[in-house]
N, CA, C and O atoms as CSV, one atom per row, in Angstrom:
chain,resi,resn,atom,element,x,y,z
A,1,UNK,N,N,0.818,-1.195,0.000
A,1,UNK,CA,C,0.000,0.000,0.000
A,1,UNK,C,C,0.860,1.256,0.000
A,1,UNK,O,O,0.741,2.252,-0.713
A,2,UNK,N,N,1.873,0.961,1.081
A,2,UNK,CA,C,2.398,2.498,0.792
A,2,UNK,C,C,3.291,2.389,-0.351
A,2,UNK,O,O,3.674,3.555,-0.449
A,3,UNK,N,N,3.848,1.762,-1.245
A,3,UNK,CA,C,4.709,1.613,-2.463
A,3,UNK,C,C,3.769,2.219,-2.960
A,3,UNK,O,O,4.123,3.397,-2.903
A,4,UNK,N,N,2.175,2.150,-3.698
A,4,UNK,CA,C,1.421,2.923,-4.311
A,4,UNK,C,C,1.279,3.888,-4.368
A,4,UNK,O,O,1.107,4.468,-5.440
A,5,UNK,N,N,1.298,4.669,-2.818
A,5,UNK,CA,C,1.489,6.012,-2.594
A,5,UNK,C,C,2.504,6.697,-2.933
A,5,UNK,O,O,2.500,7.918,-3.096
A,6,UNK,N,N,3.430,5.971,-3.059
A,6,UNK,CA,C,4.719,7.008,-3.506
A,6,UNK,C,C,4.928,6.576,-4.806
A,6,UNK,O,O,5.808,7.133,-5.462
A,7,UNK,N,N,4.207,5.588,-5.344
A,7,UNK,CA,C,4.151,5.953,-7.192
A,7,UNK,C,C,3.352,6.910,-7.866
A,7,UNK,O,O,3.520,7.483,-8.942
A,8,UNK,N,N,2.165,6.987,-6.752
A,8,UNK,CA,C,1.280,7.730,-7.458
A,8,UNK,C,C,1.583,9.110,-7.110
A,8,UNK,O,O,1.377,10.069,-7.853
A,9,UNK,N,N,2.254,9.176,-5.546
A,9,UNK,CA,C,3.067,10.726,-5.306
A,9,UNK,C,C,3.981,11.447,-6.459
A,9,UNK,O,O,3.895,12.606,-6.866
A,10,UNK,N,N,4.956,10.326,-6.893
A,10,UNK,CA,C,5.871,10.164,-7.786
A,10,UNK,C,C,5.396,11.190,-8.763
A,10,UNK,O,O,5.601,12.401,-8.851
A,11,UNK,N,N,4.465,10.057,-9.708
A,11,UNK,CA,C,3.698,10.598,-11.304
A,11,UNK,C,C,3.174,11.925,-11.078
A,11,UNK,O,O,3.442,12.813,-11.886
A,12,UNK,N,N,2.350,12.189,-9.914
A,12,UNK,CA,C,1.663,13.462,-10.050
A,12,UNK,C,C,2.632,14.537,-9.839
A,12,UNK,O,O,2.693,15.570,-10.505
A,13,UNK,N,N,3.498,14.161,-8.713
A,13,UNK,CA,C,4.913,15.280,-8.585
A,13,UNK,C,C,5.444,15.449,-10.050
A,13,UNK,O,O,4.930,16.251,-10.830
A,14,UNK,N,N,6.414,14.715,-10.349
A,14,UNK,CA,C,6.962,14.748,-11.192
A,14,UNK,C,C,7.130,14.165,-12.794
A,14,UNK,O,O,8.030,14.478,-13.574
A,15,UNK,N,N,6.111,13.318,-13.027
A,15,UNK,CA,C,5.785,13.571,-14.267
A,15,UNK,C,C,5.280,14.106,-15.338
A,15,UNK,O,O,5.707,14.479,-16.431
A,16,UNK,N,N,3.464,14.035,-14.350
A,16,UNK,CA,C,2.649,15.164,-14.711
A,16,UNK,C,C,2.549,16.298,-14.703
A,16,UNK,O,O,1.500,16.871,-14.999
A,17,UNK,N,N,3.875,17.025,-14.280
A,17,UNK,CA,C,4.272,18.650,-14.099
A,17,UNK,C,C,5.024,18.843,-15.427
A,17,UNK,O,O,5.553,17.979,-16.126
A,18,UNK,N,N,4.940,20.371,-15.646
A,18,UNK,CA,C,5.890,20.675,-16.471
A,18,UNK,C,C,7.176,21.278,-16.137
A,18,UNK,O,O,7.905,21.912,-16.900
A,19,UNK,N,N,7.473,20.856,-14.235
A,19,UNK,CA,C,8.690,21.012,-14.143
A,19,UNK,C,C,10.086,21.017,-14.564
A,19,UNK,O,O,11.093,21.655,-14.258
A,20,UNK,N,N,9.675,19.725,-15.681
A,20,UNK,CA,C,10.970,19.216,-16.475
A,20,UNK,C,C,11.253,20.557,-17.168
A,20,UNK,O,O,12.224,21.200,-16.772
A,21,UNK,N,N,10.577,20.986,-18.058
A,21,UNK,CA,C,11.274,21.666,-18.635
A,21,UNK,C,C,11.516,23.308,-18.627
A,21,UNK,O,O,11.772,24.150,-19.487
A,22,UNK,N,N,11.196,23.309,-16.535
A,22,UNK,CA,C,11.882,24.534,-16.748
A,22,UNK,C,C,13.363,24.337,-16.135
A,22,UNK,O,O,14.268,25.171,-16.137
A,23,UNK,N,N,13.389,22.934,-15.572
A,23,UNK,CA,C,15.028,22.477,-15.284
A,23,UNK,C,C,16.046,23.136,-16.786
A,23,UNK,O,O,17.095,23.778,-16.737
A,24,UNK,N,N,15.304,22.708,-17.954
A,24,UNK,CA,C,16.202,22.957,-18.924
A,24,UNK,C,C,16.620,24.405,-19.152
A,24,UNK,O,O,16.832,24.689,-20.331
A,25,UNK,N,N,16.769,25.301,-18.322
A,25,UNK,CA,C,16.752,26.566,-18.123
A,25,UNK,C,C,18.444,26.230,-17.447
A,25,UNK,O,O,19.315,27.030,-17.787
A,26,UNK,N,N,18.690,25.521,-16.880
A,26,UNK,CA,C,20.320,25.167,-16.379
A,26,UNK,C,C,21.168,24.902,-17.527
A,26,UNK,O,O,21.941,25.795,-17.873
A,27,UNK,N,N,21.133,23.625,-18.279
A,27,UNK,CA,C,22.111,24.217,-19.641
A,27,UNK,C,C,21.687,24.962,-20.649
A,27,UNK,O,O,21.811,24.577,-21.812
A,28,UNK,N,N,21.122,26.145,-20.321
A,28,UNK,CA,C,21.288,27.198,-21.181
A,28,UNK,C,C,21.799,28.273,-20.216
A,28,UNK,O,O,22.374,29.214,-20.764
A,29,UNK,N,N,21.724,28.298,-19.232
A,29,UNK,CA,C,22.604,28.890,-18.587
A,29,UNK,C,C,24.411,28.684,-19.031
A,29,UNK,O,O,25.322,29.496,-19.193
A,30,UNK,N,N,24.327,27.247,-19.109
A,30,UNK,CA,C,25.816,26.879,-19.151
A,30,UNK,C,C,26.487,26.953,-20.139
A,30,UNK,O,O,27.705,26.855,-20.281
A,31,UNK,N,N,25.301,27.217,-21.194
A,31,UNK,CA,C,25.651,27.226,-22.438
A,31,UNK,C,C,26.082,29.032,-22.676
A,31,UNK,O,O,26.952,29.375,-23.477
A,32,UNK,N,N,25.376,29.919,-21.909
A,32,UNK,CA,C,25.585,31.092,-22.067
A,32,UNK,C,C,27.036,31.283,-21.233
A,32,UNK,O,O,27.999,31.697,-21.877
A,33,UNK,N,N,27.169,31.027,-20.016
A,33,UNK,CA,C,28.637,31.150,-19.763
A,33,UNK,C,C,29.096,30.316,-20.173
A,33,UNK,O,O,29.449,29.947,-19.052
A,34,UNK,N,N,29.535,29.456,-20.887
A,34,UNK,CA,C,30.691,28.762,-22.169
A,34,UNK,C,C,31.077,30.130,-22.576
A,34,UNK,O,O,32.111,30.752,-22.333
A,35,UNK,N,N,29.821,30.531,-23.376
A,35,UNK,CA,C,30.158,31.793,-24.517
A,35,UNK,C,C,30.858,32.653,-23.545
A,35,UNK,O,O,32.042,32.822,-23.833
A,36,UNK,N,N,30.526,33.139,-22.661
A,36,UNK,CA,C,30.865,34.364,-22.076
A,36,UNK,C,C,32.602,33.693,-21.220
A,36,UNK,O,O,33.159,34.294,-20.301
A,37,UNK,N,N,33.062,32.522,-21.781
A,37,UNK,CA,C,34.279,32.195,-21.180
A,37,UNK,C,C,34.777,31.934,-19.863
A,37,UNK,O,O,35.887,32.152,-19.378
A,38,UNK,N,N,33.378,31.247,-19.210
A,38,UNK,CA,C,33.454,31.044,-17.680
A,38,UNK,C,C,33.331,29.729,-18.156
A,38,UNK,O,O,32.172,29.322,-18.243
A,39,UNK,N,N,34.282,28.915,-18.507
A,39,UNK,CA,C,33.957,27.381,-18.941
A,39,UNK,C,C,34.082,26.316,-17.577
A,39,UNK,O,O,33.737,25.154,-17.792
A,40,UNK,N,N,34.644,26.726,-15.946
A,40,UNK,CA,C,34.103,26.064,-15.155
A,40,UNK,C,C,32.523,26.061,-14.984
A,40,UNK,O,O,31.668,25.345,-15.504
A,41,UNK,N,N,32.463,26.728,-14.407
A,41,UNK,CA,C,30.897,27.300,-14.275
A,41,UNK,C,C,29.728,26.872,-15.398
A,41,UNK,O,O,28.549,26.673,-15.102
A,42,UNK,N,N,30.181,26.792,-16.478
A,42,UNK,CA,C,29.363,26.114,-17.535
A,42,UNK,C,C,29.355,24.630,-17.680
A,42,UNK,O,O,28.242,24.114,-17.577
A,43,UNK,N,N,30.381,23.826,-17.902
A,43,UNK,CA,C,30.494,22.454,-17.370
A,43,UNK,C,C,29.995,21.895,-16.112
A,43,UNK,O,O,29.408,20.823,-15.966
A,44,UNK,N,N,30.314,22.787,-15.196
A,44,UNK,CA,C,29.270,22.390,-13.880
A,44,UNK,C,C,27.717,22.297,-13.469
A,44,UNK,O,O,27.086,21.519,-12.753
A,45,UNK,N,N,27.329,23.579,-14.335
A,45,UNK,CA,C,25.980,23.487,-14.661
A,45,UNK,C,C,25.094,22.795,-15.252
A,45,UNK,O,O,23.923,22.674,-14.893
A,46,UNK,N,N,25.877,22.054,-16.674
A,46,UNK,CA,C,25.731,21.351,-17.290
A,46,UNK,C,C,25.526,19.842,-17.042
A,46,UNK,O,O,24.677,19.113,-17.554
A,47,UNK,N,N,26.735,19.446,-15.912
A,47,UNK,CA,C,26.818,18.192,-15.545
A,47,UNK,C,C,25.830,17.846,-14.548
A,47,UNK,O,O,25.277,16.746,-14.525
A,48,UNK,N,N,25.589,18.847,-13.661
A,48,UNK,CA,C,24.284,19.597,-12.521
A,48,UNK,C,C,22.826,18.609,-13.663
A,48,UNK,O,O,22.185,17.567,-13.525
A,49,UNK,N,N,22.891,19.553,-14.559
A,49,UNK,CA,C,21.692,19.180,-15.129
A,49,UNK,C,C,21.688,17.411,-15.601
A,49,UNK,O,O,20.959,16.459,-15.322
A,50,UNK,N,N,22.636,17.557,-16.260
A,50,UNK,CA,C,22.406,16.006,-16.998
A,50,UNK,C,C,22.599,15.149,-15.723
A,50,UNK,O,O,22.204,14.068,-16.158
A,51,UNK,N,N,22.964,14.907,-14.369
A,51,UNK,CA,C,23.198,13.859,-13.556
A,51,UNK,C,C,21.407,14.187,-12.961
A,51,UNK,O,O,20.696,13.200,-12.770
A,52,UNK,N,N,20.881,15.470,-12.739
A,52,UNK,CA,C,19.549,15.632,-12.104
A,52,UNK,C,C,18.971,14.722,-13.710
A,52,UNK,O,O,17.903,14.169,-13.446
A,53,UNK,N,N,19.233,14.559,-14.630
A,53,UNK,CA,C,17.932,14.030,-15.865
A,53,UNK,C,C,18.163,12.664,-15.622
A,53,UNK,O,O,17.145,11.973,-15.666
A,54,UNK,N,N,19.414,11.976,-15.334
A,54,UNK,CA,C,19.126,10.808,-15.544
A,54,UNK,C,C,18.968,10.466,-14.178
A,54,UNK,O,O,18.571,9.340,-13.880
A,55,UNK,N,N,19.112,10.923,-13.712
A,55,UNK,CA,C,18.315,10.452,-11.987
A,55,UNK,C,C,17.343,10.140,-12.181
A,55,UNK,O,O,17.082,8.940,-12.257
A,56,UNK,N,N,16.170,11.341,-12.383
A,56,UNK,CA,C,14.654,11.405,-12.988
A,56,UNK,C,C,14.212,10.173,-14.286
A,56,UNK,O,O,13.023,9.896,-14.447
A,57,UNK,N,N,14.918,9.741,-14.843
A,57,UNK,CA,C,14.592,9.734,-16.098
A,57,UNK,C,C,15.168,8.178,-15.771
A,57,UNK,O,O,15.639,7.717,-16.811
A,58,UNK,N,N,15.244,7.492,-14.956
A,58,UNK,CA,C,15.849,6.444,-14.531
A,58,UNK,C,C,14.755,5.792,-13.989
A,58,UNK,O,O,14.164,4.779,-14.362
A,59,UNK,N,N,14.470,6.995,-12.462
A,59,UNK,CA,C,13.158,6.840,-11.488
A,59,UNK,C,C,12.161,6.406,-12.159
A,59,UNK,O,O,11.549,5.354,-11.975
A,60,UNK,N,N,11.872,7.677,-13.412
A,60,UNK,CA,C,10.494,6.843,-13.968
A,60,UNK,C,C,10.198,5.831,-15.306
A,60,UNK,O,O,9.149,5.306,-15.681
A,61,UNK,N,N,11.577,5.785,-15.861
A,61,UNK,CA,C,11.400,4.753,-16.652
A,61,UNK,C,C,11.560,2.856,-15.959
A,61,UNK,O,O,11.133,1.792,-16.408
A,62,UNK,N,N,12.342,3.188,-14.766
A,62,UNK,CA,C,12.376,1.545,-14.485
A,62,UNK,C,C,12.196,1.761,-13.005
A,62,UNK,O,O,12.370,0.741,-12.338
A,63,UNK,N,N,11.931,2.697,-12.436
A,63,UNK,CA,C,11.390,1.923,-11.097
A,63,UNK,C,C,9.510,2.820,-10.811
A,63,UNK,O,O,8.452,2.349,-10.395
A,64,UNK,N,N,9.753,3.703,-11.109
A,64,UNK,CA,C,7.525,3.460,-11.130
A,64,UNK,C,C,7.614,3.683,-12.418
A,64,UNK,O,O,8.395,3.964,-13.327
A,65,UNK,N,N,5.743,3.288,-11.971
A,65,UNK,CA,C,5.472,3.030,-13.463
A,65,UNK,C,C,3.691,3.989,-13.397
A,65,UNK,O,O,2.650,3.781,-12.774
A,66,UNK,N,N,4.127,5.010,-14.371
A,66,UNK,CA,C,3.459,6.022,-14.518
A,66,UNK,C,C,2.223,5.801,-15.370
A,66,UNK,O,O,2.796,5.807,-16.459
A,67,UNK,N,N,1.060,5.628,-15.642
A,67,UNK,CA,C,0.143,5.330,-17.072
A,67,UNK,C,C,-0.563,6.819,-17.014
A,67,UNK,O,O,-1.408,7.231,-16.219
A,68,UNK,N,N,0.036,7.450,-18.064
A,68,UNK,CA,C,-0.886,8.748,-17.789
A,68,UNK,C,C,-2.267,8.638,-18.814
A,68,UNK,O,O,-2.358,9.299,-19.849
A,69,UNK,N,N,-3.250,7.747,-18.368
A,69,UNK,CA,C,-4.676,7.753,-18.625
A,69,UNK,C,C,-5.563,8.715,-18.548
A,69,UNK,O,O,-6.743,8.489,-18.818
């Protein structure tokens, strides 16, 4: 019972939001300081983002399981 609850917490948190894509607001950040020649700071941001996507993107492809009906 409570595994349900935190799938269905899960999907409504974070699938069914359009949170995702204001995350993608981080590599374009990183992408703007690249340009501007702060290339720590841009790689970090970057890596920030892509380790937060496949976290997410891990969670809900193999451990819940979302049916958005």
């Amino acid at each position: 019972m409570d595994s349900e609850k935190l799938n269905l917490w899960y999907c409504d948190t974070f699938v069914s939001t359009p949170w995702q894509f204001y995350l993608l607001i981080v590599p374009l950040l990183g992408a703007f300081f690249y340009g501007r020649g702060k290339y720590k700071l841009a790689w970090s941001l970057i890596g920030v983002w892509l380790v937060i996507q496949l976290i997410f993107s891990a969670l809900t492809n193999l451990v819940f399981t979302c049916s958005l009906e």
